[in-house]
N, CA, C and O atoms as a DFTB+ gen file, in Angstrom:
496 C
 N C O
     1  1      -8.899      16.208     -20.194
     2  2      -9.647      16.863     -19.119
     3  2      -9.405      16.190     -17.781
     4  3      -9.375      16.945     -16.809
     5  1      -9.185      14.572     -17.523
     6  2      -9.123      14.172     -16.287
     7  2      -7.721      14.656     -16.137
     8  3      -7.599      15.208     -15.043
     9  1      -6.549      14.653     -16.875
    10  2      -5.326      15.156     -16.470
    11  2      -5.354      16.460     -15.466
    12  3      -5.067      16.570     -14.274
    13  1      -5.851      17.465     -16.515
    14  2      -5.925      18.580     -15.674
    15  2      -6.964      18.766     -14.024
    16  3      -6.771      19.521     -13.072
    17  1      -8.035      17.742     -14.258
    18  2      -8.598      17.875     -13.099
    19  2      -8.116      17.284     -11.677
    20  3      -8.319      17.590     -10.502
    21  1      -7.319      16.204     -12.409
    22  2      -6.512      15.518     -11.332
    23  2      -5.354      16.294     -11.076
    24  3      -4.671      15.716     -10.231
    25  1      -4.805      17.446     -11.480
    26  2      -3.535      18.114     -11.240
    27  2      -4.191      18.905     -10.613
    28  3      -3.586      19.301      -9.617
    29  1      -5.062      19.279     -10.726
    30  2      -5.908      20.481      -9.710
    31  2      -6.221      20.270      -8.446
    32  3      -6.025      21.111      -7.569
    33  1      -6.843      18.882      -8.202
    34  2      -7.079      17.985      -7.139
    35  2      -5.388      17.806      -6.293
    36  3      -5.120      18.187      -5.154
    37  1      -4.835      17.397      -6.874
    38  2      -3.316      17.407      -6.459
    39  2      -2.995      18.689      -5.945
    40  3      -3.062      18.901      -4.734
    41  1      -2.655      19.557      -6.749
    42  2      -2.393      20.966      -6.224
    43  2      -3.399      21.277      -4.764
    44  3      -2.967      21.187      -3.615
    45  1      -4.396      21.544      -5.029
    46  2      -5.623      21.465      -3.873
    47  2      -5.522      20.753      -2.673
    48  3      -5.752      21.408      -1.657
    49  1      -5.143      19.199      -2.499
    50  2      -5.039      18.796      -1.915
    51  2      -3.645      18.800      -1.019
    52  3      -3.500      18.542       0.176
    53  1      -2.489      19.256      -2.205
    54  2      -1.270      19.500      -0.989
    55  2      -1.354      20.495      -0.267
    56  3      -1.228      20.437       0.956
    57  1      -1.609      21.688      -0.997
    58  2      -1.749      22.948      -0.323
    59  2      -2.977      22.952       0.886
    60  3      -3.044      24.016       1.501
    61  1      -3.644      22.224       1.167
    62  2      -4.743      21.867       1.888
    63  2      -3.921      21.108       3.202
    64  3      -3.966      21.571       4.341
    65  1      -3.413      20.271       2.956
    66  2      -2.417      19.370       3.647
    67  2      -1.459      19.950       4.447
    68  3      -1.079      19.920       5.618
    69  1      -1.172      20.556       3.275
    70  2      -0.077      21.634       4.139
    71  2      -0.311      22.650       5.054
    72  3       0.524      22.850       5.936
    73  1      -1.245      23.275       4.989
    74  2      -2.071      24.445       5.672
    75  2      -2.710      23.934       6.641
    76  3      -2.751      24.573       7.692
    77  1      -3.075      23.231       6.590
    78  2      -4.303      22.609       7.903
    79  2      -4.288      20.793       8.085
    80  3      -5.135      20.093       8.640
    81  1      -3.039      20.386       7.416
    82  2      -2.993      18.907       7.650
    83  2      -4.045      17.736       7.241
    84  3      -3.900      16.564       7.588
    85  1      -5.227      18.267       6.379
    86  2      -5.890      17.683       5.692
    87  2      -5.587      17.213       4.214
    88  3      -4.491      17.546       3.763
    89  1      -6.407      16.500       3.436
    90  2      -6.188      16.027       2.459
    91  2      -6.888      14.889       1.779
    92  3      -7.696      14.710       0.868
    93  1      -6.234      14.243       2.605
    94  2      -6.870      12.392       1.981
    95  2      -8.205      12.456       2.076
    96  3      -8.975      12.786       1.174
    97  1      -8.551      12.054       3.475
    98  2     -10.651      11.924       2.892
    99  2     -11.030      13.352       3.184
   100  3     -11.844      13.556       2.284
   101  1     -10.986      13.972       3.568
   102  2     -11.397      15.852       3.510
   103  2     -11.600      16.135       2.080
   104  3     -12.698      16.544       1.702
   105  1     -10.589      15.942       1.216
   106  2     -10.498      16.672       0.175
   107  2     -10.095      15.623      -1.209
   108  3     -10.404      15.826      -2.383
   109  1      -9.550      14.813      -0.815
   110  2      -9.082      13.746      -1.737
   111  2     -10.399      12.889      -2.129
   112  3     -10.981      13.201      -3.168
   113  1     -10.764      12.104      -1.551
   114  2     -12.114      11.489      -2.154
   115  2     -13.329      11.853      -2.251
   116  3     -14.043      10.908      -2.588
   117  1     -13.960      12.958      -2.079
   118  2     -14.586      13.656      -2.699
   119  2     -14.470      14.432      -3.884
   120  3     -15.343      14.633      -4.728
   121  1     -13.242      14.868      -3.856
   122  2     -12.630      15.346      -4.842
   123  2     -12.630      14.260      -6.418
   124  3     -13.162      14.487      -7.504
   125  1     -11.812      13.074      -5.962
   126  2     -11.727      11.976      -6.955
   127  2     -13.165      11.449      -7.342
   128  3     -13.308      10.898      -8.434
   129  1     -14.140      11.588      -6.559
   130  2     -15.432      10.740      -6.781
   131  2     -16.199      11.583      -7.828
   132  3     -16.679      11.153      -8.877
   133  1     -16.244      13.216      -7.236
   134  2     -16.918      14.053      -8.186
   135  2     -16.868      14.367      -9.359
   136  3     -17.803      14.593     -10.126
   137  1     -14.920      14.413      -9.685
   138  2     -14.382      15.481     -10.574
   139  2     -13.932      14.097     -11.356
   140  3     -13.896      14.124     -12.586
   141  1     -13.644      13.076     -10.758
   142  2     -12.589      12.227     -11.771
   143  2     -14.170      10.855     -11.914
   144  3     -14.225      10.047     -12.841
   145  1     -15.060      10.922     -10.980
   146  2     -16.187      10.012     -11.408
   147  2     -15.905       8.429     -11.246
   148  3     -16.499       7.484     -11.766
   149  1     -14.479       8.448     -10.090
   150  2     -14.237       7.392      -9.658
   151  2     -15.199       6.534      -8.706
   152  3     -15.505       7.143      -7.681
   153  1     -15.641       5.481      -8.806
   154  2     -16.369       5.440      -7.514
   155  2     -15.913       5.617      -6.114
   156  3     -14.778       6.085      -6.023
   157  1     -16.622       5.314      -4.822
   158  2     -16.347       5.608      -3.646
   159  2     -15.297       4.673      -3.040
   160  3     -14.629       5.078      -2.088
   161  1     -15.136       3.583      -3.482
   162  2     -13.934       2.019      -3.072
   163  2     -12.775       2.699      -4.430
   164  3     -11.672       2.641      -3.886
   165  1     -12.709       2.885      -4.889
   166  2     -11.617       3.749      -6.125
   167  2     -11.463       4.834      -5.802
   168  3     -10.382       5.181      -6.277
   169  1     -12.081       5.957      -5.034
   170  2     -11.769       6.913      -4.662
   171  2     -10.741       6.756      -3.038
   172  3      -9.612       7.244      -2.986
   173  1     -11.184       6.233      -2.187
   174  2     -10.533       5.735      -0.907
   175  2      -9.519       5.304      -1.116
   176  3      -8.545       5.792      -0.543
   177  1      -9.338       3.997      -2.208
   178  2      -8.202       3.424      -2.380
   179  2      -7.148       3.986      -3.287
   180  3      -6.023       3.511      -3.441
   181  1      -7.568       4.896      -3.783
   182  2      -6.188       5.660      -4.566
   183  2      -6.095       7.063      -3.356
   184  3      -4.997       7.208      -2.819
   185  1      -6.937       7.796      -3.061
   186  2      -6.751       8.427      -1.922
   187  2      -5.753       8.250      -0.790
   188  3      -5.158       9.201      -0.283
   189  1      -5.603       7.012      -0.429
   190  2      -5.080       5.604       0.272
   191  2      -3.220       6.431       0.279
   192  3      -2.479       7.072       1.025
   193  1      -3.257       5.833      -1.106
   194  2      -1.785       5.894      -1.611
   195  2      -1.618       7.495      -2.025
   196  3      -0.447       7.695      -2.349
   197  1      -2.276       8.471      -2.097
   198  2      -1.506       9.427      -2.299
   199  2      -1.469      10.398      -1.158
   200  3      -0.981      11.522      -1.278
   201  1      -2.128       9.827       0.233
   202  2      -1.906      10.184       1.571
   203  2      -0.225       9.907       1.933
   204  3       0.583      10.574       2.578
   205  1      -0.096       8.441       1.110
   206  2       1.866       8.278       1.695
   207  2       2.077       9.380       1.089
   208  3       1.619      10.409       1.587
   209  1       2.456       9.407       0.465
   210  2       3.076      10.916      -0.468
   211  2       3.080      11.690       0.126
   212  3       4.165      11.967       0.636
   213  1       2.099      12.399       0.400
   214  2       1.996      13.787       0.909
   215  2       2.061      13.900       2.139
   216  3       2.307      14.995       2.646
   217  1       1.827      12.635       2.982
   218  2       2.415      12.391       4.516
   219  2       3.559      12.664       4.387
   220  3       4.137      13.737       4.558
   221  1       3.907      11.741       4.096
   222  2       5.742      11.627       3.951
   223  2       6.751      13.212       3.867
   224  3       7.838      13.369       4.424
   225  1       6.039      14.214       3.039
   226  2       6.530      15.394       2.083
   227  2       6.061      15.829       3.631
   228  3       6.721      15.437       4.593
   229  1       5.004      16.575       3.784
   230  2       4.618      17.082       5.162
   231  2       5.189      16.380       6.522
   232  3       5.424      17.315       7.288
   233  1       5.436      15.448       7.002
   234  2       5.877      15.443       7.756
   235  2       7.356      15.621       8.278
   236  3       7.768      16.001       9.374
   237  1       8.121      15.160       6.960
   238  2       9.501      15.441       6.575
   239  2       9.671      17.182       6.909
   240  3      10.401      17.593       7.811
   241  1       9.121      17.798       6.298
   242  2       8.904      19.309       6.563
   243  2       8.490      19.688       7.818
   244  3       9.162      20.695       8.041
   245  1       7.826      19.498       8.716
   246  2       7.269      19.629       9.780
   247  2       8.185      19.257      10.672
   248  3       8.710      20.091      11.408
   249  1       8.481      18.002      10.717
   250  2       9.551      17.545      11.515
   251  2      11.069      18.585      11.807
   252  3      11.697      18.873      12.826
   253  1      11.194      18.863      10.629
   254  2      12.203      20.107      10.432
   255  2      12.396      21.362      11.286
   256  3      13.389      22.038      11.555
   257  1      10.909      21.450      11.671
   258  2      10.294      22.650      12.342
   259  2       9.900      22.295      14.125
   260  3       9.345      22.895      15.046
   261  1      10.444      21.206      13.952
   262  2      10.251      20.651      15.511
   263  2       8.779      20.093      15.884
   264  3       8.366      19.830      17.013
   265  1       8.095      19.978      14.663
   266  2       6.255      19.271      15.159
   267  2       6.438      18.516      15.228
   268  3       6.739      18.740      16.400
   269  1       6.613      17.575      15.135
   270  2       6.550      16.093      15.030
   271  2       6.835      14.952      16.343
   272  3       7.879      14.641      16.915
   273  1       5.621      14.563      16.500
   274  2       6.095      13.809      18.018
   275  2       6.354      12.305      17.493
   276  3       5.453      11.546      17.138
   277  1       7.461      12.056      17.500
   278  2       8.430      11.110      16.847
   279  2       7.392       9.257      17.201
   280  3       6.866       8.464      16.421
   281  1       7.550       9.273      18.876
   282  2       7.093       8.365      19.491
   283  2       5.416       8.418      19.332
   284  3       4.959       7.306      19.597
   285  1       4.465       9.297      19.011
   286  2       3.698       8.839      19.002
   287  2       2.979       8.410      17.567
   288  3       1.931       7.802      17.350
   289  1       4.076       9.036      16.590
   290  2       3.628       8.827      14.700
   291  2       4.376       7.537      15.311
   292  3       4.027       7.783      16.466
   293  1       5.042       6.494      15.429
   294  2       5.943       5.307      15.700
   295  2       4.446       4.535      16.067
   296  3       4.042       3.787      15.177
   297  1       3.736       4.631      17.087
   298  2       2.702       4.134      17.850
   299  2       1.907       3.841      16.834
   300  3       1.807       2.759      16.255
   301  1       1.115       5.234      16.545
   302  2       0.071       5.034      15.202
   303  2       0.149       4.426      14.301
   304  3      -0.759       3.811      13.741
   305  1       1.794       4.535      13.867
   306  2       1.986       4.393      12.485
   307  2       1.940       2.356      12.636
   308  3       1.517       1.555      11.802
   309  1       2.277       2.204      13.398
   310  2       2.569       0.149      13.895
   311  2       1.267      -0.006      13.853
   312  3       0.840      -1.060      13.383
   313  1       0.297       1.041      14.351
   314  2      -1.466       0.150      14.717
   315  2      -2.456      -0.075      14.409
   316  3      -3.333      -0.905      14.649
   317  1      -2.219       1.150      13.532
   318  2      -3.163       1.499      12.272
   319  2      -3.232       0.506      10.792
   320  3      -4.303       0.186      10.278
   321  1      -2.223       0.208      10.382
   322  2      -2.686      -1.114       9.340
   323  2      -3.257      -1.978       9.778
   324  3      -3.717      -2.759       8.944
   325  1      -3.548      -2.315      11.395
   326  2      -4.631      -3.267      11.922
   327  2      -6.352      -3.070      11.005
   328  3      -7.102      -3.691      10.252
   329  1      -6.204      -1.457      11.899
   330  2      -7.540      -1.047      11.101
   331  2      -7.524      -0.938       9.907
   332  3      -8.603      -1.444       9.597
   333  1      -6.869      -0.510       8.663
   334  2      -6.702      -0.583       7.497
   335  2      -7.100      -1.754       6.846
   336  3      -7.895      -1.726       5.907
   337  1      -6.657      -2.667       7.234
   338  2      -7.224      -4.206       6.891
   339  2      -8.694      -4.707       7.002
   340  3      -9.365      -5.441       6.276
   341  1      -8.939      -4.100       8.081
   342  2     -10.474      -4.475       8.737
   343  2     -10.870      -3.468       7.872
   344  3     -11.630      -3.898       7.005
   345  1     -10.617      -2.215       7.788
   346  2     -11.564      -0.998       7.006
   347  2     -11.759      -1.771       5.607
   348  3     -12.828      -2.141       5.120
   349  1     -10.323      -1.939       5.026
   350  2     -10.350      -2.973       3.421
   351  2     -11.590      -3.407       3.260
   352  3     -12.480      -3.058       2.484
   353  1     -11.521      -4.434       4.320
   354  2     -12.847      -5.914       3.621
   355  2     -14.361      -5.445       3.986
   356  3     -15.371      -5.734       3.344
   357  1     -14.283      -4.635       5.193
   358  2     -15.566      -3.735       5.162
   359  2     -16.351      -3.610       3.501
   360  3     -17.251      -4.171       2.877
   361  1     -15.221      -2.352       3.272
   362  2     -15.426      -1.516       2.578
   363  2     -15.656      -2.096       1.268
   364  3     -16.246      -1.464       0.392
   365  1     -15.204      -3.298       1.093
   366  2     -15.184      -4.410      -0.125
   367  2     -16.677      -5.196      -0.024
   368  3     -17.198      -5.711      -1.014
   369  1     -17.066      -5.205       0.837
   370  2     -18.551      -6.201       1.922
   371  2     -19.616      -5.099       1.710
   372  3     -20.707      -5.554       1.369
   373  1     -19.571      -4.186       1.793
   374  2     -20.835      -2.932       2.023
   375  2     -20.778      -2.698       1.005
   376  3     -19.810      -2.784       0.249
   377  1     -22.411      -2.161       0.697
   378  2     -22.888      -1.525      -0.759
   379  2     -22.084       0.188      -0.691
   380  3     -21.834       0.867       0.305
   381  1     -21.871       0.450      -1.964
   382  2     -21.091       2.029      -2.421
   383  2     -21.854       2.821      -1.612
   384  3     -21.276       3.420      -0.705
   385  1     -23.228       2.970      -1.775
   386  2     -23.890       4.102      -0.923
   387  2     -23.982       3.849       0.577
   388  3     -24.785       4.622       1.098
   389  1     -23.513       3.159       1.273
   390  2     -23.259       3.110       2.498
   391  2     -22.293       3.422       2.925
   392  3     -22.255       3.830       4.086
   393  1     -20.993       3.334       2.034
   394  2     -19.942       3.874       2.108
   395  2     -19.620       5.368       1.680
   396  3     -18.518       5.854       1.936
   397  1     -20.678       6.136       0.976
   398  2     -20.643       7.374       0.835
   399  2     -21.363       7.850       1.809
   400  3     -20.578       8.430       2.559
   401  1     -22.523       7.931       2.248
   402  2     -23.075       8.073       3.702
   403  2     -22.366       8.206       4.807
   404  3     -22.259       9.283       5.393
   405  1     -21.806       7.094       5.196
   406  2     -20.863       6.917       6.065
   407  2     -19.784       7.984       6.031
   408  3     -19.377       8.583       7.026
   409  1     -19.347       8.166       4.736
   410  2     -18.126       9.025       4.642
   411  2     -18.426      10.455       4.751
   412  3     -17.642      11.336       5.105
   413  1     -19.851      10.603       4.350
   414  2     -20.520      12.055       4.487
   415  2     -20.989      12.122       6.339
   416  3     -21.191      13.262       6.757
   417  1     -21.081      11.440       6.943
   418  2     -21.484      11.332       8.580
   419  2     -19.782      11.851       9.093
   420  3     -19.512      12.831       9.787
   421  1     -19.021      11.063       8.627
   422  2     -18.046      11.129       9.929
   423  2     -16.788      12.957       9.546
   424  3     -16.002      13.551      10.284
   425  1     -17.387      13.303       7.560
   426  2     -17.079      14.365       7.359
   427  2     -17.976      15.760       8.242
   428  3     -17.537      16.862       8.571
   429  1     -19.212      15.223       8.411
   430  2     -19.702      16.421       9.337
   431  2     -19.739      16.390      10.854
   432  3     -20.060      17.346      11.561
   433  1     -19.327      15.031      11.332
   434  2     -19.445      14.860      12.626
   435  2     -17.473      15.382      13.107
   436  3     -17.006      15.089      14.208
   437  1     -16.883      15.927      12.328
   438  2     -15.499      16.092      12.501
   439  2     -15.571      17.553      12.148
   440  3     -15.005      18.396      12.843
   441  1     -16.499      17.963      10.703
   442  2     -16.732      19.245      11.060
   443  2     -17.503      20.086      12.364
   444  3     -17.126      21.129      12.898
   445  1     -18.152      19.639      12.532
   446  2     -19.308      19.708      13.821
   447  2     -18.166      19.797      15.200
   448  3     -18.315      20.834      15.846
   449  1     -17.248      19.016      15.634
   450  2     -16.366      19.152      16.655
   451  2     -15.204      19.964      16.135
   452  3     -14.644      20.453      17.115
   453  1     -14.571      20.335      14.964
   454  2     -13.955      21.222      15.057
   455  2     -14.219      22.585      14.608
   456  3     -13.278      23.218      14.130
   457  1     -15.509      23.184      14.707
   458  2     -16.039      24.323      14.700
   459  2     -16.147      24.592      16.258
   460  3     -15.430      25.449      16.772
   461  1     -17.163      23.759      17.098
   462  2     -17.135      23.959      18.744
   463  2     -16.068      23.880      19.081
   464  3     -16.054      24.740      19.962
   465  1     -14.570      23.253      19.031
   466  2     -13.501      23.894      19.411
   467  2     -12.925      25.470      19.201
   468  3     -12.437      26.295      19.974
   469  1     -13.225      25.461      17.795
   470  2     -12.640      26.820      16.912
   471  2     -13.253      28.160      18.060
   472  3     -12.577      29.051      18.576
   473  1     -14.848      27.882      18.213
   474  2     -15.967      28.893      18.945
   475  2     -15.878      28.818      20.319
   476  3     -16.572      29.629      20.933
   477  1     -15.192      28.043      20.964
   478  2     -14.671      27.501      22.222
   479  2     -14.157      28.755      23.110
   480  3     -13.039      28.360      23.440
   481  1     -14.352      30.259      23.787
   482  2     -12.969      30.325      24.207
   483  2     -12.149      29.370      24.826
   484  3     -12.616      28.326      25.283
   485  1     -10.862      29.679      24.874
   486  2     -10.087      28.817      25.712
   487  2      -9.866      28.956      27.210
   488  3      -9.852      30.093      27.682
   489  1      -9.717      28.053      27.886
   490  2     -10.045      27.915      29.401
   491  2      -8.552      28.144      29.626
   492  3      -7.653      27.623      28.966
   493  1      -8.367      29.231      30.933
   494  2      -7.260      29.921      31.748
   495  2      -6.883      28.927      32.467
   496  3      -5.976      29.067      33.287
């Protein structure tokens, strides 16, 4: 049963990725926490690693198509294991339910700004 739920989650999550560039915490660790009963530091951290993956596959593809702003994935990509590190020992330091909280705040505070964009007209 976890086989198949995790192939579902997989499937779900590329096609998610692919369509709207989501995946990892959108859909990936919630996904892993609910269905596979991983906790929330096991859900992030395998989440973690199957973001390379499907980065990698999507952007490779994208890039193809001319999206890809070369110099500024270069930028991110150098600055961001800063925070990754700091997020790590956090996330290792804080109790699980602070870290699901947290992860449920910044999932609606991202839904919340990209709905008022969506409802936005756009300015001439």
């Amino acid at each position: 049963m976890d086989e198949l739920a995790a192939a579902l989650i997989a499937i779900a999550g590329g096609l998610a990725g692919g369509l709207v560039g989501v995946g990892g915490g959108v859909l990936f660790v919630p996904a892993l926490t609910i269905f596979l009963g991983l906790s929330q530091v096991e859900g992030e951290s395998t989440s973690l690693l199957m973001i390379v993956i499907v980065a990698l596959v999507g952007a490779y593809r994208q890039n193809g198509y001319g999206n890809v702003s070369l110099r500024d994935a270069l930028v991110i990509g150098v600055l961001s294991p800063l925070g990754v590190l700091l997020g790590v020992a956090i996330s290792n330091a804080v109790p699980t339910r602070a870290l699901e909280l947290s992860f449920a705040a910044l999932v609606l505070f991202i839904a919340y700004g990209l709905l008022r964009r969506a409802t936005t007209p756009p300015s001439r």
